[in-house]
Jmol script that loads the backbone (N, CA, C; Angstrom):
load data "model"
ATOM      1  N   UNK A   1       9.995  15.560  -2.866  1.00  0.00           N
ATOM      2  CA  UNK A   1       9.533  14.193  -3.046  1.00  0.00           C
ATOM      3  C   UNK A   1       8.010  14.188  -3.123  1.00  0.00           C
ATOM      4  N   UNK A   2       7.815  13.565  -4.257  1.00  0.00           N
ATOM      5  CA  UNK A   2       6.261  13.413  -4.152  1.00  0.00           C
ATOM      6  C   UNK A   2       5.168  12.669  -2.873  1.00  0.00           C
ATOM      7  N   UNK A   3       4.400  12.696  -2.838  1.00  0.00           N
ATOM      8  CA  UNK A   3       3.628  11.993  -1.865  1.00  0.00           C
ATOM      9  C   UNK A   3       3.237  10.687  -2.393  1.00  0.00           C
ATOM     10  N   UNK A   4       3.256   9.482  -1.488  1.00  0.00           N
ATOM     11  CA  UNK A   4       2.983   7.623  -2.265  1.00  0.00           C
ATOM     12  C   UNK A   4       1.788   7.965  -2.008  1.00  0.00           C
ATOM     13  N   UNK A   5       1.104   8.879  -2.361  1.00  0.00           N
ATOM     14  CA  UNK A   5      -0.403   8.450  -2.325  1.00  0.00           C
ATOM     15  C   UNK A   5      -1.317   9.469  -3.087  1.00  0.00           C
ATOM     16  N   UNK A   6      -2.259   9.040  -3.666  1.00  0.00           N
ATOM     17  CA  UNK A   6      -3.358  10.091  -4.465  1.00  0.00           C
ATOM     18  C   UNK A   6      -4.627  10.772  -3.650  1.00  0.00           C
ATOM     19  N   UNK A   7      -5.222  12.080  -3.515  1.00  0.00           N
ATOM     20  CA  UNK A   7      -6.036  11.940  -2.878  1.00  0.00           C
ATOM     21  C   UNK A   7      -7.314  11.670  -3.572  1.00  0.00           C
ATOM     22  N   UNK A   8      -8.646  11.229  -3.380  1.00  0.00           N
ATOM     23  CA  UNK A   8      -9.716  10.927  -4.168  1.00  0.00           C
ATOM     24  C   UNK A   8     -11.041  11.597  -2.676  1.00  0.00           C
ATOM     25  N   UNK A   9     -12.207  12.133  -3.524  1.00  0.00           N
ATOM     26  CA  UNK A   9     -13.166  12.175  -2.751  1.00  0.00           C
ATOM     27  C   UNK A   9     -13.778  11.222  -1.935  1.00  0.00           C
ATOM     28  N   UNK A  10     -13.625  10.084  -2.212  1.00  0.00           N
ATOM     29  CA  UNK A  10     -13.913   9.207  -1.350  1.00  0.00           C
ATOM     30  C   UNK A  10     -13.072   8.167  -0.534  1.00  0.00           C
ATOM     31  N   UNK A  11     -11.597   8.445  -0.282  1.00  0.00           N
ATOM     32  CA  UNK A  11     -10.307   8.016   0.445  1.00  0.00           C
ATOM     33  C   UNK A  11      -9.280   8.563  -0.438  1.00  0.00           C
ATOM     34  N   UNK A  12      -8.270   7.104  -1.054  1.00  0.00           N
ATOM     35  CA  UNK A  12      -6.947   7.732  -1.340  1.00  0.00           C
ATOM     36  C   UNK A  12      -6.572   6.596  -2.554  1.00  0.00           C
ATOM     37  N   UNK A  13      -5.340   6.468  -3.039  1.00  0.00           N
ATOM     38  CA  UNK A  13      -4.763   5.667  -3.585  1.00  0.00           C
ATOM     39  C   UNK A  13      -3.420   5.692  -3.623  1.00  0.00           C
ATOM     40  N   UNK A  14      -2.891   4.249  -2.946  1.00  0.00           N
ATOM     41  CA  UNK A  14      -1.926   4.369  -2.598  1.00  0.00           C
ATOM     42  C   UNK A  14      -1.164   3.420  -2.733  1.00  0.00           C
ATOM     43  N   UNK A  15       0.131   4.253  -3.390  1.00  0.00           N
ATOM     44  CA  UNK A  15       1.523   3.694  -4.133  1.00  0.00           C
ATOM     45  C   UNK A  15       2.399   2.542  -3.190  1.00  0.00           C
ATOM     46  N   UNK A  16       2.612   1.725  -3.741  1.00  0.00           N
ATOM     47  CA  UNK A  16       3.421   0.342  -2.882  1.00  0.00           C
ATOM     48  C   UNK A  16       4.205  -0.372  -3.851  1.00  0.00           C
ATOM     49  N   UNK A  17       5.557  -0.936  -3.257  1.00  0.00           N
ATOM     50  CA  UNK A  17       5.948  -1.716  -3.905  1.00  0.00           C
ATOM     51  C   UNK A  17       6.465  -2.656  -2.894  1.00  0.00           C
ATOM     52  N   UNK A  18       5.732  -3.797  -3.593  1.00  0.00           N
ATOM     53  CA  UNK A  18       5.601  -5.013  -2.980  1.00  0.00           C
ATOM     54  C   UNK A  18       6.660  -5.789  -2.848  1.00  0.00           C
ATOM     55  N   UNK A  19       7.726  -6.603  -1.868  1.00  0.00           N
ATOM     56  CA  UNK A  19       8.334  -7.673  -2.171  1.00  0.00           C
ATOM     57  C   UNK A  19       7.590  -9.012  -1.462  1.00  0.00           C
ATOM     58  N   UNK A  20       7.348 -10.005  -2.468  1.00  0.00           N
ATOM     59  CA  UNK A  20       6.674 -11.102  -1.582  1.00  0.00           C
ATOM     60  C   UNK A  20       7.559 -12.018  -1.442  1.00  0.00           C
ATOM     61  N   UNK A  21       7.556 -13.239  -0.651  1.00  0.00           N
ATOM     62  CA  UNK A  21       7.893 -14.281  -0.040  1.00  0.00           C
ATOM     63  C   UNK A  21       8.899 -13.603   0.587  1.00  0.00           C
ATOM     64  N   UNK A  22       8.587 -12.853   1.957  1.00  0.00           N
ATOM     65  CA  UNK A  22       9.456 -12.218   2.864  1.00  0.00           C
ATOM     66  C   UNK A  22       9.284 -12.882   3.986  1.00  0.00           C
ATOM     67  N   UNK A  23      10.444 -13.036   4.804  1.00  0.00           N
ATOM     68  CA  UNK A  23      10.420 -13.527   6.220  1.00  0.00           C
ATOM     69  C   UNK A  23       9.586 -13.039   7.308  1.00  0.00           C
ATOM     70  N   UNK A  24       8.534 -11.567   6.724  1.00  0.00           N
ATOM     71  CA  UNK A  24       7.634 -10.775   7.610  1.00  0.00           C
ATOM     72  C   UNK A  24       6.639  -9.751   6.616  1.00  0.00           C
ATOM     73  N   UNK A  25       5.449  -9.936   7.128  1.00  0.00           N
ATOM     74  CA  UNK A  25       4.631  -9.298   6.830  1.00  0.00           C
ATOM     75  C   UNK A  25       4.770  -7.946   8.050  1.00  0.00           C
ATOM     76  N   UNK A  26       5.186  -6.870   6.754  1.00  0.00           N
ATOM     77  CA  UNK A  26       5.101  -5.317   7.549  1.00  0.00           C
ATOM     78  C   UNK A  26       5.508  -4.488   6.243  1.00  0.00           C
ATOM     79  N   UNK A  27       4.665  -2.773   6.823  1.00  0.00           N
ATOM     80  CA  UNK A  27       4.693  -2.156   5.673  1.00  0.00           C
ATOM     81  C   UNK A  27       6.080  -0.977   6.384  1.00  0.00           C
ATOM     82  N   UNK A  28       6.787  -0.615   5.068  1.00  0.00           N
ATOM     83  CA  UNK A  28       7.869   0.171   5.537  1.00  0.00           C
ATOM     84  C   UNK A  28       8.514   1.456   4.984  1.00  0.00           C
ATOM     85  N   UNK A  29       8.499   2.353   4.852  1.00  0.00           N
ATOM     86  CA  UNK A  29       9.118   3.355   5.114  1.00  0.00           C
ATOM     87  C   UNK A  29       8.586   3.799   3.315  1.00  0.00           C
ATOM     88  N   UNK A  30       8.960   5.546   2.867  1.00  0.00           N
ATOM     89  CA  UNK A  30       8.277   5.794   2.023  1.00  0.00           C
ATOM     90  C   UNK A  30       9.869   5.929   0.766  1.00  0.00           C
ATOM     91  N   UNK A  31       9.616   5.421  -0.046  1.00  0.00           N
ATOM     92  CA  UNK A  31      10.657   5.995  -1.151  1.00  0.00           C
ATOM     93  C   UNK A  31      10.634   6.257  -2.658  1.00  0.00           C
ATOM     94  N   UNK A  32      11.278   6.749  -3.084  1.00  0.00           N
ATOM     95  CA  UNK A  32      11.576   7.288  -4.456  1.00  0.00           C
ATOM     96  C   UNK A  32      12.140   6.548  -5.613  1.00  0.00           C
ATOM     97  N   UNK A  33      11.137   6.086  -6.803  1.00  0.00           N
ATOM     98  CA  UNK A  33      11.724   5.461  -7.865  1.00  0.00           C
ATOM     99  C   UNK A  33      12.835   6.507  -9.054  1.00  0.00           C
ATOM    100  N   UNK A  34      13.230   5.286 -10.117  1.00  0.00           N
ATOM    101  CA  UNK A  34      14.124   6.360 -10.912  1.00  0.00           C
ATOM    102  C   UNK A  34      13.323   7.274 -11.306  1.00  0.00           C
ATOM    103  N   UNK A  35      12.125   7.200 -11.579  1.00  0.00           N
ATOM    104  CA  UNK A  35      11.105   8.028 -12.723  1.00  0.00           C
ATOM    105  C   UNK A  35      10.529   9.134 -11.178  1.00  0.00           C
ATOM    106  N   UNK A  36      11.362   9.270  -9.994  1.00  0.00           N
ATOM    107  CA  UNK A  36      10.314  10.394  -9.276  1.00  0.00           C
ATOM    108  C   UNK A  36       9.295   9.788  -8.501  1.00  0.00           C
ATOM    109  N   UNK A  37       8.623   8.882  -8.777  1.00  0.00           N
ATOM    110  CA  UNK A  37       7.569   8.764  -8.098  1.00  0.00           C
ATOM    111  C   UNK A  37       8.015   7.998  -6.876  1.00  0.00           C
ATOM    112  N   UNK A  38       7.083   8.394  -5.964  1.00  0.00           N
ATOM    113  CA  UNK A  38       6.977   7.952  -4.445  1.00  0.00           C
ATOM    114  C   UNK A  38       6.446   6.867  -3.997  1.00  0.00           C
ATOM    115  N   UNK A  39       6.429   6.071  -3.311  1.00  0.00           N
ATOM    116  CA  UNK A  39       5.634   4.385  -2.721  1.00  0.00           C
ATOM    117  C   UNK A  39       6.119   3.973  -1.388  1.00  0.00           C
ATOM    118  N   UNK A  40       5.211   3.520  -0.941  1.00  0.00           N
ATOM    119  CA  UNK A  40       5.670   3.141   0.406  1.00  0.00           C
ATOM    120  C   UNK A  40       6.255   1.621   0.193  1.00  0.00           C
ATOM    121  N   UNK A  41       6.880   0.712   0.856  1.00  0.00           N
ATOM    122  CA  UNK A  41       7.512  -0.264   0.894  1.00  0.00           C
ATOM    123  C   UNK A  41       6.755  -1.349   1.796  1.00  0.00           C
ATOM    124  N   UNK A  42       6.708  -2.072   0.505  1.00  0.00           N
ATOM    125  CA  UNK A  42       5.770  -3.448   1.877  1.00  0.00           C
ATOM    126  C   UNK A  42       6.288  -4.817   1.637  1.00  0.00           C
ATOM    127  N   UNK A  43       6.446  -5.793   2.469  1.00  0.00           N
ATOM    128  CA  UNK A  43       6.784  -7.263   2.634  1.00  0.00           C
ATOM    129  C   UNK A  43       5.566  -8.036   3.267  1.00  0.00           C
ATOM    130  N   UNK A  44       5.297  -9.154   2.482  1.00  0.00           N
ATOM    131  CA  UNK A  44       4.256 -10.148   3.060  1.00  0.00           C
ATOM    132  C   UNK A  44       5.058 -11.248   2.591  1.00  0.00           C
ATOM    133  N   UNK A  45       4.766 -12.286   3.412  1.00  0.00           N
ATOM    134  CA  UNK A  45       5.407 -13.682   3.373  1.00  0.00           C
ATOM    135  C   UNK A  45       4.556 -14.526   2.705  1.00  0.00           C
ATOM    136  N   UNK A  46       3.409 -13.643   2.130  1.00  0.00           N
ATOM    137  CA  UNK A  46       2.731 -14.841   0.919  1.00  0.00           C
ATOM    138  C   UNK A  46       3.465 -14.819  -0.493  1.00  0.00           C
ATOM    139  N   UNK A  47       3.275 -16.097  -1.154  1.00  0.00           N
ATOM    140  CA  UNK A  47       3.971 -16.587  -2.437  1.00  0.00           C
ATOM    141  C   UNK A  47       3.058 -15.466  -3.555  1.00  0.00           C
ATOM    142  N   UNK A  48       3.401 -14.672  -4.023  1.00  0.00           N
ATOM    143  CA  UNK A  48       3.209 -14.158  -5.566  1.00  0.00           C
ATOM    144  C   UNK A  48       2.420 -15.498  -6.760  1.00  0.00           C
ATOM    145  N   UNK A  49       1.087 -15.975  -6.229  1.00  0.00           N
ATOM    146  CA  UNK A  49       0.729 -16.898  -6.763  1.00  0.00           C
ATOM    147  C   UNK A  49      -0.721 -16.569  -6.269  1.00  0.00           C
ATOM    148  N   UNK A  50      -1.867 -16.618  -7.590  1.00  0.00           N
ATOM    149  CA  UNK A  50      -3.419 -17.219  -7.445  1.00  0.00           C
ATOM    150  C   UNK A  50      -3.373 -15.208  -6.268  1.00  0.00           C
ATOM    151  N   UNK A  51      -2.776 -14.262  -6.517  1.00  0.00           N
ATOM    152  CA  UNK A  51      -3.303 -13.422  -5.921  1.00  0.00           C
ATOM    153  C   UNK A  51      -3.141 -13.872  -4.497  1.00  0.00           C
ATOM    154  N   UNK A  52      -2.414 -14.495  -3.704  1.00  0.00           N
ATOM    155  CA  UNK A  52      -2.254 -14.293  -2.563  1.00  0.00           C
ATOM    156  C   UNK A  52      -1.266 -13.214  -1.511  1.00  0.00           C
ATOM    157  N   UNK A  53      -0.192 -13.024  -2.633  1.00  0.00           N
ATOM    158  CA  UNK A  53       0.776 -11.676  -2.243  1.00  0.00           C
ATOM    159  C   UNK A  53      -0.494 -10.470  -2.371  1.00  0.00           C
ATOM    160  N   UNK A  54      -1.564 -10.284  -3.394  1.00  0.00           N
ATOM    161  CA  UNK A  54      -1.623  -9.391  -3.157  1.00  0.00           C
ATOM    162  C   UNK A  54      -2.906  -9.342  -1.854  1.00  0.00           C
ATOM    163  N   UNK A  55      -3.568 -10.666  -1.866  1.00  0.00           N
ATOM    164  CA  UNK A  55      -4.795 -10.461  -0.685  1.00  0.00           C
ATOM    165  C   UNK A  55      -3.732 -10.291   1.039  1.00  0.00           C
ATOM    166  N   UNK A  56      -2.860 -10.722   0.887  1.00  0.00           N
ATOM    167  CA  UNK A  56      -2.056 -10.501   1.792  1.00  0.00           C
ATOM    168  C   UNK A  56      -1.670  -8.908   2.582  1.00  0.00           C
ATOM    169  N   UNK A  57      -1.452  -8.368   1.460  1.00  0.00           N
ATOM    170  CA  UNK A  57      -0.861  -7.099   0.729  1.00  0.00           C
ATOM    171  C   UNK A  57      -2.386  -6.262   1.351  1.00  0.00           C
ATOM    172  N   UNK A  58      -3.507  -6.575   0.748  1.00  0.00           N
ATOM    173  CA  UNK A  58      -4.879  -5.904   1.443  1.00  0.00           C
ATOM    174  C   UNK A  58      -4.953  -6.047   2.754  1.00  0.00           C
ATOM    175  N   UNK A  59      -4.624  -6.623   3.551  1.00  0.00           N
ATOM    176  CA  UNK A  59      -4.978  -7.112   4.959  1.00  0.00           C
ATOM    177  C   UNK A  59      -4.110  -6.405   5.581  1.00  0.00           C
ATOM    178  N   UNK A  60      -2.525  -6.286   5.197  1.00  0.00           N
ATOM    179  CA  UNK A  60      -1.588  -5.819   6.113  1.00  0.00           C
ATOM    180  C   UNK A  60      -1.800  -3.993   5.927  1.00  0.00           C
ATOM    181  N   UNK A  61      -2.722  -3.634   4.541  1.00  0.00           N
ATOM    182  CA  UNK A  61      -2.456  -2.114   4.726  1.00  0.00           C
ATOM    183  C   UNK A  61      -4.129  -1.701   5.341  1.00  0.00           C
ATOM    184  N   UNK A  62      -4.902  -2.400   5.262  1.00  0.00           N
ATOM    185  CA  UNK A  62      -5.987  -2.122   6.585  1.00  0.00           C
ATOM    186  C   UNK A  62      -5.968  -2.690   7.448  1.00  0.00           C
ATOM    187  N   UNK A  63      -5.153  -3.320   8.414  1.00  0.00           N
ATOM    188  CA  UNK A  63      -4.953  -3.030   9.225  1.00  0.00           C
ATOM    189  C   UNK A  63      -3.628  -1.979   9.859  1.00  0.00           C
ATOM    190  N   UNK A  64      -2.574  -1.587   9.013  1.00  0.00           N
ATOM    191  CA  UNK A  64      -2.110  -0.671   9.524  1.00  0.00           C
ATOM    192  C   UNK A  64      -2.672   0.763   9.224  1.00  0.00           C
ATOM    193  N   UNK A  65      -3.625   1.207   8.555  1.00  0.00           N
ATOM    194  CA  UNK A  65      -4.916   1.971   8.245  1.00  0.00           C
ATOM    195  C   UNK A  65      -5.900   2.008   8.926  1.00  0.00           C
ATOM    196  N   UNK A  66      -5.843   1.431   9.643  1.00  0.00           N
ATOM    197  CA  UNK A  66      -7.319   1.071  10.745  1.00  0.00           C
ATOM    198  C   UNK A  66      -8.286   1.096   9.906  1.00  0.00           C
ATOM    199  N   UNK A  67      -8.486   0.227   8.923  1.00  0.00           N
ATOM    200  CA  UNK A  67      -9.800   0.592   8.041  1.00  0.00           C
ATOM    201  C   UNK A  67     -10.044  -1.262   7.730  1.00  0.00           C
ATOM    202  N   UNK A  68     -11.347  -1.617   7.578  1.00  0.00           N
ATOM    203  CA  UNK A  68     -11.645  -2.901   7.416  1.00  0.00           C
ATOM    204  C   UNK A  68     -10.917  -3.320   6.046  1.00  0.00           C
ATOM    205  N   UNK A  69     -10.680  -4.831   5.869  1.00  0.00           N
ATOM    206  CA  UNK A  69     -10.269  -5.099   4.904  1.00  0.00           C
ATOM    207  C   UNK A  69     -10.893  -5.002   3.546  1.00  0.00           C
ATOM    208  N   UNK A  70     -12.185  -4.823   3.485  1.00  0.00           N
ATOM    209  CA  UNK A  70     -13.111  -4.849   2.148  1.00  0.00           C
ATOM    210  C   UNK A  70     -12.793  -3.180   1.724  1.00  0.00           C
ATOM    211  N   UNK A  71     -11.995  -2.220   2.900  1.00  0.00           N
ATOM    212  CA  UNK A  71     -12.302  -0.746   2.225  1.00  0.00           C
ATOM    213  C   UNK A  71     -10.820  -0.675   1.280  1.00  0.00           C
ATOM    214  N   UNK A  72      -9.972  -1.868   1.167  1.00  0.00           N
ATOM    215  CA  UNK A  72      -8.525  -1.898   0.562  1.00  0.00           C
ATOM    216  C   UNK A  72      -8.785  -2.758  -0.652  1.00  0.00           C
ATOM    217  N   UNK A  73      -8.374  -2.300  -1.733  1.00  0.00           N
ATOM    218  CA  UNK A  73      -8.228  -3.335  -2.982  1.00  0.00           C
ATOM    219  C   UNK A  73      -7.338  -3.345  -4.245  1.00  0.00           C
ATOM    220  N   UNK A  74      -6.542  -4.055  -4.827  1.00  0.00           N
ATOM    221  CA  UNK A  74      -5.507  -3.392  -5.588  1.00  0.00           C
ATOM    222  C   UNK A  74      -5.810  -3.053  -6.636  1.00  0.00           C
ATOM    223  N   UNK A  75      -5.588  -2.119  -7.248  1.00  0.00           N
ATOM    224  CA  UNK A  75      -6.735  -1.531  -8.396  1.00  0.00           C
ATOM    225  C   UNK A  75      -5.955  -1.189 -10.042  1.00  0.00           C
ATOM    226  N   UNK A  76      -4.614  -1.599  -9.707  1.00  0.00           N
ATOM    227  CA  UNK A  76      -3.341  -1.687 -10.832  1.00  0.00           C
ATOM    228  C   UNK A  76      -2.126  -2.284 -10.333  1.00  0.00           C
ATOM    229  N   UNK A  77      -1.603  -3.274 -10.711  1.00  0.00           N
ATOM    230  CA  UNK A  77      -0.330  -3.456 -11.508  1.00  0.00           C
ATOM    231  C   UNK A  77      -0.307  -4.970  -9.969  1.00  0.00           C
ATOM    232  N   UNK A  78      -1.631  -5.788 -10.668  1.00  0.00           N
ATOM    233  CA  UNK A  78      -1.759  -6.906 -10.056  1.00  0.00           C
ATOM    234  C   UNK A  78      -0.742  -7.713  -9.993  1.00  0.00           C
ATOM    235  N   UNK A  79       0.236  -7.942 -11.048  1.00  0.00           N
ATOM    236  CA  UNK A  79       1.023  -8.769 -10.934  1.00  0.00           C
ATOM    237  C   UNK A  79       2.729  -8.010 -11.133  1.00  0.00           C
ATOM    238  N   UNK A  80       2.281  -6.739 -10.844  1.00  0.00           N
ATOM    239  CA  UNK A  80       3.842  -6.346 -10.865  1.00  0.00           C
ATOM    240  C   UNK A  80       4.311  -5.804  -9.648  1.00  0.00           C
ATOM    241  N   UNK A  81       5.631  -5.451  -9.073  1.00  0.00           N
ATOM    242  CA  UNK A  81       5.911  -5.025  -7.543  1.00  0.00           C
ATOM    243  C   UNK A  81       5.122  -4.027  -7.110  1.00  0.00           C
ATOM    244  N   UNK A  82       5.104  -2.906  -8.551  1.00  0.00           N
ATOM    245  CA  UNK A  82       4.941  -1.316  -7.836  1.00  0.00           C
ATOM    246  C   UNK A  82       2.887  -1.453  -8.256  1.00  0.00           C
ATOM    247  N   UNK A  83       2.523  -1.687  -6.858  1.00  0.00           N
ATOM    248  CA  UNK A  83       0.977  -1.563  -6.826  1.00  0.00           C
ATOM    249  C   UNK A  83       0.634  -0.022  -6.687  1.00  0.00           C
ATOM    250  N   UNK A  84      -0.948   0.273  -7.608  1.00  0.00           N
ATOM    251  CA  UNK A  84      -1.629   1.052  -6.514  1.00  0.00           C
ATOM    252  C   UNK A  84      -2.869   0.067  -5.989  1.00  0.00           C
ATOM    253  N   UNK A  85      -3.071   0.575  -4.954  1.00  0.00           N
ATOM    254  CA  UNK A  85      -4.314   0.476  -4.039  1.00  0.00           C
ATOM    255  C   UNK A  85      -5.145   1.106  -3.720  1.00  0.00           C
ATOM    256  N   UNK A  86      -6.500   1.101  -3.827  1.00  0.00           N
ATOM    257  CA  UNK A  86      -7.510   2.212  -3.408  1.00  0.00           C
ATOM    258  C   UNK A  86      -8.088   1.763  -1.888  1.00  0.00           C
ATOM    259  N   UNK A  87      -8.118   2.551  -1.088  1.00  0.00           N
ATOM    260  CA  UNK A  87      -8.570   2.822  -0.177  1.00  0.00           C
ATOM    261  C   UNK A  87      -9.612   3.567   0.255  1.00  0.00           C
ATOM    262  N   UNK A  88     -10.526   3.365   0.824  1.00  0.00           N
ATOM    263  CA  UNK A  88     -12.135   3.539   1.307  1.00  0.00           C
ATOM    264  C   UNK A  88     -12.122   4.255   2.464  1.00  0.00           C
ATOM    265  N   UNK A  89     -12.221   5.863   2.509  1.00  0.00           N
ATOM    266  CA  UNK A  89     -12.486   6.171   3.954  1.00  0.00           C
ATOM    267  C   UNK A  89     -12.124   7.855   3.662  1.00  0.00           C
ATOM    268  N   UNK A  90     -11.984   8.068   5.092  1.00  0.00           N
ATOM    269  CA  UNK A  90     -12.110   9.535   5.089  1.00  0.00           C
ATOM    270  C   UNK A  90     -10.426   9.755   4.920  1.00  0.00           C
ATOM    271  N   UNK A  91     -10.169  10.906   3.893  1.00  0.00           N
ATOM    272  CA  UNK A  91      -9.017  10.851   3.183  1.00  0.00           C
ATOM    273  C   UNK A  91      -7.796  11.825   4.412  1.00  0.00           C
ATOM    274  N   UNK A  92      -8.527  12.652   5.086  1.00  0.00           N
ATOM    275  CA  UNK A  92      -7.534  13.368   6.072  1.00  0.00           C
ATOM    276  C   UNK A  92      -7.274  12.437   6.597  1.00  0.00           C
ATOM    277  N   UNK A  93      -7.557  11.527   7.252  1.00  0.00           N
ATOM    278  CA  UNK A  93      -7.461  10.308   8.683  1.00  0.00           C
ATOM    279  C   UNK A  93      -6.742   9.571   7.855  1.00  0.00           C
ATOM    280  N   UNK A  94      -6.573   9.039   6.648  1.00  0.00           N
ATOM    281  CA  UNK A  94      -5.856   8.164   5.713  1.00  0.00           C
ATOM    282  C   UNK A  94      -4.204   8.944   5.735  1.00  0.00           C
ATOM    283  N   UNK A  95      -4.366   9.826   5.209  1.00  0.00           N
ATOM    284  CA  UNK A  95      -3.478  10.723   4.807  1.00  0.00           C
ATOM    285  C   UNK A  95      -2.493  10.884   6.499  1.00  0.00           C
ATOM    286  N   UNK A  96      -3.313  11.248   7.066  1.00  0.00           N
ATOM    287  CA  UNK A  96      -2.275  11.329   8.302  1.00  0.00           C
ATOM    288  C   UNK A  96      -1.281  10.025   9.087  1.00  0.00           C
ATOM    289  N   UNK A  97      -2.210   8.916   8.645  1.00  0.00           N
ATOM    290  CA  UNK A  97      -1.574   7.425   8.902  1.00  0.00           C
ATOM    291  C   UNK A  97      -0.755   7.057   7.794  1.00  0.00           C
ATOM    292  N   UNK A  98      -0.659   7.232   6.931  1.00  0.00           N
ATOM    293  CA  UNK A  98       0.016   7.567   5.414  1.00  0.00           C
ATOM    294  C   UNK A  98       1.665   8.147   6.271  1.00  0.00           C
ATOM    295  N   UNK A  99       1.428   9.342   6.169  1.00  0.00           N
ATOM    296  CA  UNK A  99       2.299  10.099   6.790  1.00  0.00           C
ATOM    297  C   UNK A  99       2.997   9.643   7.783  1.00  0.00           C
ATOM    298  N   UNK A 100       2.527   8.810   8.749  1.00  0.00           N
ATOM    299  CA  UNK A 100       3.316   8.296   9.822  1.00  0.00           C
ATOM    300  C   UNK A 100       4.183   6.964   9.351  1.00  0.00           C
ATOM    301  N   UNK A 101       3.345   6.046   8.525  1.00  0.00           N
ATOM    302  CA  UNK A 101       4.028   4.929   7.888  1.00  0.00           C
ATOM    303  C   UNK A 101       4.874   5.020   7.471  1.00  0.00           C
ATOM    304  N   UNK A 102       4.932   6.530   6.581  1.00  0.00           N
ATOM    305  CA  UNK A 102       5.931   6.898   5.181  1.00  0.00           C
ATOM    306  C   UNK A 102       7.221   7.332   6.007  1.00  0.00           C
ATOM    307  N   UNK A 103       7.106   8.069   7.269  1.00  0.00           N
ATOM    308  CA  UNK A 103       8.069   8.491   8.092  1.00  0.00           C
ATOM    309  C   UNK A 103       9.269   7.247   8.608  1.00  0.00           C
ATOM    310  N   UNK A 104       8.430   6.050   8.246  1.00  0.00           N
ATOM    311  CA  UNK A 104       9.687   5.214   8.797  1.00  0.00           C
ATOM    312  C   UNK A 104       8.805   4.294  10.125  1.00  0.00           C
TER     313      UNK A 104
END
end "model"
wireframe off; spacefill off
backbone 0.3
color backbone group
């Protein structure tokens, strides 16, 4: 299985697919599309409207990242489920919280 995430010299980028208007904002477990690729699984209870699923979507993965919200931003597929996100920071410390998320 591939890894939901890219590494970059200056953090990471990382694979999600979004469902919005969920009964809970939380990010969940790591899985596999038809095409192979890997993403972690996330729910926010904001409406898919004016970009609020996805500012939602920024907040819930720095803070389960321990990284401020300005170091998260969605950087493709604004209006479709399967986001990436770039992330701002030191990429081992990313990568290892990555890893724990993706575990379930």
């Amino acid at each position: 299985m591939s890894a939901p995430f890219r590494l970059r010299a200056d953090g990471i980028d990382l694979f999600i697919r979004l469902t919005p208007k969920s009964s809970v904002d939380r990010l969940g477990g790591a899985e596999t599309s038809a095409d192979g690729r890997s993403h972690l699984k996330a729910r926010v209870r904001a409406v898919p409207e004016n970009g609020a699923a996805n500012a939602a979507l920024e907040r819930l993965v720095a803070k389960a990242l321990g990284v401020p919200a300005s170091a998260v931003s969605v950087i493709a597929g604004g209006t479709a489920r399967l986001k990436t996100l770039r992330v701002v920071g030191e990429p081992s410390t990313l990568v290892k919280s990555i890893e724990t998320l993706a575990a379930g």
